[in-house]
VOGU-3710 file (C-alpha; in Angstrom, 3 decimals, decimal comma):
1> xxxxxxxxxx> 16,414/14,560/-17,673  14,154/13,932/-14,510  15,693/14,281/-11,120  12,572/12,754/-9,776  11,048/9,796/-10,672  8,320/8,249/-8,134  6,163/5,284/-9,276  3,095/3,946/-7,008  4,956/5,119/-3,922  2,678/4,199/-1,238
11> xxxxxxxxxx> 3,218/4,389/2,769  0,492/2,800/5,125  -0,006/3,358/9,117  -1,387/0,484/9,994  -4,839/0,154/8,424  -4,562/4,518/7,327  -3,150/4,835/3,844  -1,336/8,235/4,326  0,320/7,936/0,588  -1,473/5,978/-1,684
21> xxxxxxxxxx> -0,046/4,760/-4,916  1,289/8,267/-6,663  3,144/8,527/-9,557  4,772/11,747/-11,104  8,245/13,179/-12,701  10,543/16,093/-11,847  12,962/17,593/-14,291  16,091/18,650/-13,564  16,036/22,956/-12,976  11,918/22,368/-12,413
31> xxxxxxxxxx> 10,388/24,302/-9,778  7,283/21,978/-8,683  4,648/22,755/-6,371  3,398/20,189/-4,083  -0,043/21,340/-2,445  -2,642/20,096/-0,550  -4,753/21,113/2,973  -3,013/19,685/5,809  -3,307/16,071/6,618  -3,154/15,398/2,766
41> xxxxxxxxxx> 0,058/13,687/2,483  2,530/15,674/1,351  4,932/15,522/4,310  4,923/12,181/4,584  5,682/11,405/0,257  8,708/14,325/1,187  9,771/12,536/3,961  9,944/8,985/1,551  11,740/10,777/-0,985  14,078/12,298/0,841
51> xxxxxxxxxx> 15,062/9,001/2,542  13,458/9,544/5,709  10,836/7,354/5,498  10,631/3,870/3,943  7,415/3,249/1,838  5,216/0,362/2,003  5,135/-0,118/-1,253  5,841/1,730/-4,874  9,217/3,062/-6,130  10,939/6,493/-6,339
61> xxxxxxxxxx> 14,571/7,343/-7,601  15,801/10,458/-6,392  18,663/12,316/-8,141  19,309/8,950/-9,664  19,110/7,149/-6,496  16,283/4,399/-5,138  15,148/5,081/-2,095  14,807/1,961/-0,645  18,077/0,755/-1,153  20,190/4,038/-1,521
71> xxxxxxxxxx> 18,401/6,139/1,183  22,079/7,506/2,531  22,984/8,386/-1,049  20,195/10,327/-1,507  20,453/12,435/1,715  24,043/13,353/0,339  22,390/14,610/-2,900  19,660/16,448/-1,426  18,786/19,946/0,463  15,791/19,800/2,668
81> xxxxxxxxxx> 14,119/22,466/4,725  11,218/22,134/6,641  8,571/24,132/7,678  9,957/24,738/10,960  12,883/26,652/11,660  15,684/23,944/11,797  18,681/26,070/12,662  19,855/26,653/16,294  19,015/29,937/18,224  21,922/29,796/20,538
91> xxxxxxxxxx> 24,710/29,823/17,669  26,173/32,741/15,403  24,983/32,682/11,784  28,542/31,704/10,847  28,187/28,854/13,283  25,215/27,736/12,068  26,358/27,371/8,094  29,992/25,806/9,699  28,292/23,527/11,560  25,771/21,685/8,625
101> xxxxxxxxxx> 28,945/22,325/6,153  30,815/20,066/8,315  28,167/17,562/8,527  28,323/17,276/4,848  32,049/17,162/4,698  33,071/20,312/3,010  36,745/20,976/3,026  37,508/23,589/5,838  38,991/25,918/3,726  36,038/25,401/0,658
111> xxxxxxxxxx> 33,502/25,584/3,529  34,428/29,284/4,758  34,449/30,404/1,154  31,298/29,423/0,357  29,716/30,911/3,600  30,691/34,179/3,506  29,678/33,893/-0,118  26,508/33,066/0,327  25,696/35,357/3,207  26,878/38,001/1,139
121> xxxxxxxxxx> 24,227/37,410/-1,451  21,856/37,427/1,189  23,049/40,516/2,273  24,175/39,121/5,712  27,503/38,851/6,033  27,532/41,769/8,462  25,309/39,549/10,822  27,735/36,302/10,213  28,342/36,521/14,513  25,008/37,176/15,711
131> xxxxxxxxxx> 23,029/34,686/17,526  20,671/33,389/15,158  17,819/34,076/17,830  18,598/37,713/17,545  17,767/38,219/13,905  13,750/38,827/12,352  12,647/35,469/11,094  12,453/36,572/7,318  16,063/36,870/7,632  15,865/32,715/9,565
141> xxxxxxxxxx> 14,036/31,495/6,665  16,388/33,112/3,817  19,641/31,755/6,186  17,940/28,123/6,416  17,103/27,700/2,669  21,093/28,807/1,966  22,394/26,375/4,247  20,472/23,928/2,798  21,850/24,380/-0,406  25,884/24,653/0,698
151> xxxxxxxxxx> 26,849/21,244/-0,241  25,455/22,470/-3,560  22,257/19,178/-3,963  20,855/18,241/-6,904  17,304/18,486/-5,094  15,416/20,537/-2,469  12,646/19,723/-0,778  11,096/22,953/0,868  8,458/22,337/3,176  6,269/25,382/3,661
161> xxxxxxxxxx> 9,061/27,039/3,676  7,320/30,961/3,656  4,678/29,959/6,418  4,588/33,223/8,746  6,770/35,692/7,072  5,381/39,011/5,291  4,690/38,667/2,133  7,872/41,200/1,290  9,882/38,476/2,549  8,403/35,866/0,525
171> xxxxxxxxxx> 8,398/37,545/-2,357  12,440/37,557/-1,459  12,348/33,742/-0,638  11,066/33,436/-4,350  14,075/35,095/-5,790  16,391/32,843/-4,276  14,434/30,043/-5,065  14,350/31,110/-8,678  18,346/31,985/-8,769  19,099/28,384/-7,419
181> xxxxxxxxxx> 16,753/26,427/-10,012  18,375/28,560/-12,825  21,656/26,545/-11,772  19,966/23,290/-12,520  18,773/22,672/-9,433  15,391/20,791/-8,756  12,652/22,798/-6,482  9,863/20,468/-4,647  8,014/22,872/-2,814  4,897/22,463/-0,658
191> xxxxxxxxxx> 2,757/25,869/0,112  -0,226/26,583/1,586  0,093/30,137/0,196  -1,770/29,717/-3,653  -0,620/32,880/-4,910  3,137/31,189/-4,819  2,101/28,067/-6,567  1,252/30,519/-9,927  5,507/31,086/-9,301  5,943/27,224/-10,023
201> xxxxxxxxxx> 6,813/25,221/-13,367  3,946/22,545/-12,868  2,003/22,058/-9,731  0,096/19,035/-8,514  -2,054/18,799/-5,703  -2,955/15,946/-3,486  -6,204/14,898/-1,524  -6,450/11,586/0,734  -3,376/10,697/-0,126  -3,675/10,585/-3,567
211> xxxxxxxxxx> -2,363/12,775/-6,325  -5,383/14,100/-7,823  -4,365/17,108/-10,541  -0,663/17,922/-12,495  -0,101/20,101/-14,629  1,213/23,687/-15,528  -0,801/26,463/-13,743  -2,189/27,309/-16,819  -3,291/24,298/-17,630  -5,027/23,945/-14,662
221> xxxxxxxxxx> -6,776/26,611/-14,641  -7,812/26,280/-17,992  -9,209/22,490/-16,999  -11,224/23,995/-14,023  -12,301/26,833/-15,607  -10,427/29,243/-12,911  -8,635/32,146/-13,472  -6,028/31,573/-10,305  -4,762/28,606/-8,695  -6,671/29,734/-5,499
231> xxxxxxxxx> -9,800/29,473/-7,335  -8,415/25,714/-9,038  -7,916/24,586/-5,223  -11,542/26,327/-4,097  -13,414/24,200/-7,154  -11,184/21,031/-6,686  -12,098/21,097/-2,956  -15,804/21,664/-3,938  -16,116/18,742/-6,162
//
């Protein structure tokens, strides 16, 4: 069963095509890796699949939802973390999980249970009153993914979600990130780091706007003639 489903989706600026007509699937439990150098247009194809952004033209249903029509469904059935740390500094941990739970109408009682839950898999729940400012940024990262995923979505949408932690940490990110997919979860996940992308199910990467490669990481590798994904992205950026 796919949980994404994204047919010619398109989004123009003005005269600049920033997404131009891609198509691709996501099953349901799939870890996919979105890549691409910067200014290649995966934030903007997240940003129209997760309801933030209307496209100019194209189709996508999301966890069974279109996004044109359904774009407030869709933001119920989704996580999404971006690339820069979206939680606040000047509230505890606790605070900071309550806070989103609420937004997403947990039941008060539910809510608690499932945040001292989760921050004891994380191995936090002796920091659940600390200021969030106060604690290393591996630890931020780790906290924002699990608060996006307390109203238990069918999809996340992780946007360079490692970018300036130690690779330690990452390789911890990963875990979590494998744990929740094994639930049935979907991952879309954009990295610049291309070791990571070898973690992922199938991995496509975009140039110009377009969606240029999909596939496995072996079976891109094997079509470039690479032995890593690094050396896939070096070659596809040569040609």
């Amino acid at each position: 069963m796919n949980s994404i489903e994204v047919h010619d989706l398109t989004k123009q600026f003005g005269a600049f095509t920033a997404v131009n007509h891609i198509s691709f699937e996501v099953r349901e439990g799939e870890i996919f890796g979105f890549l691409g150098a910067n200014g290649a247009g995966k934030t903007t194809a997240i940003k129209m699949m997760s309801g933030l952004l209307q496209p100019t033209s194209g189709t996508a249903i999301i966890a069974g939802y279109d996004v044109r029509t359904q774009s407030k469904l869709i933001k119920r059935n989704i996580g999404y973390m971006s690339q820069r740390f979206s939680l606040y500094n000047d509230l505890t941990v606790f605070e900071n999980m309550q806070l989103f739970g609420t937004i997403y109408k947990i039941p008060r009682k539910e809510l608690k249970e499932r945040i001292h839950t989760s921050l004891k898999e994380l191995d936090m729940d002796q920091h659940a009153n600390t200021l969030v400012e106060a604690i290393p940024l591996g630890w931020k990262q780790k906290l924002a993914f699990a608060t996006a995923i307390l109203h238990r979505p069918k999809i996340v949408f992780l946007d360079e979600p490692t970018s300036g932690v130690d690779p330690i940490v990452r390789r911890e990110f990963w875990k979590l990130i494998y744990d929740t997919a094994s639930t049935g979860v979907t991952i879309l996940v954009t990295t610049h780091y291309m070791d990571e992308a070898e973690y992922c199910n199938r991995i496509s990467i975009m140039a110009e706007g377009e969606l240029k490669l999909i596939g496995t990481p072996d079976e891109l590798k094997k079509k470039m003639a690479a032995t890593t994904i690094n050396d896939v992205f070096v070659k596809f950026v040569r040609r």
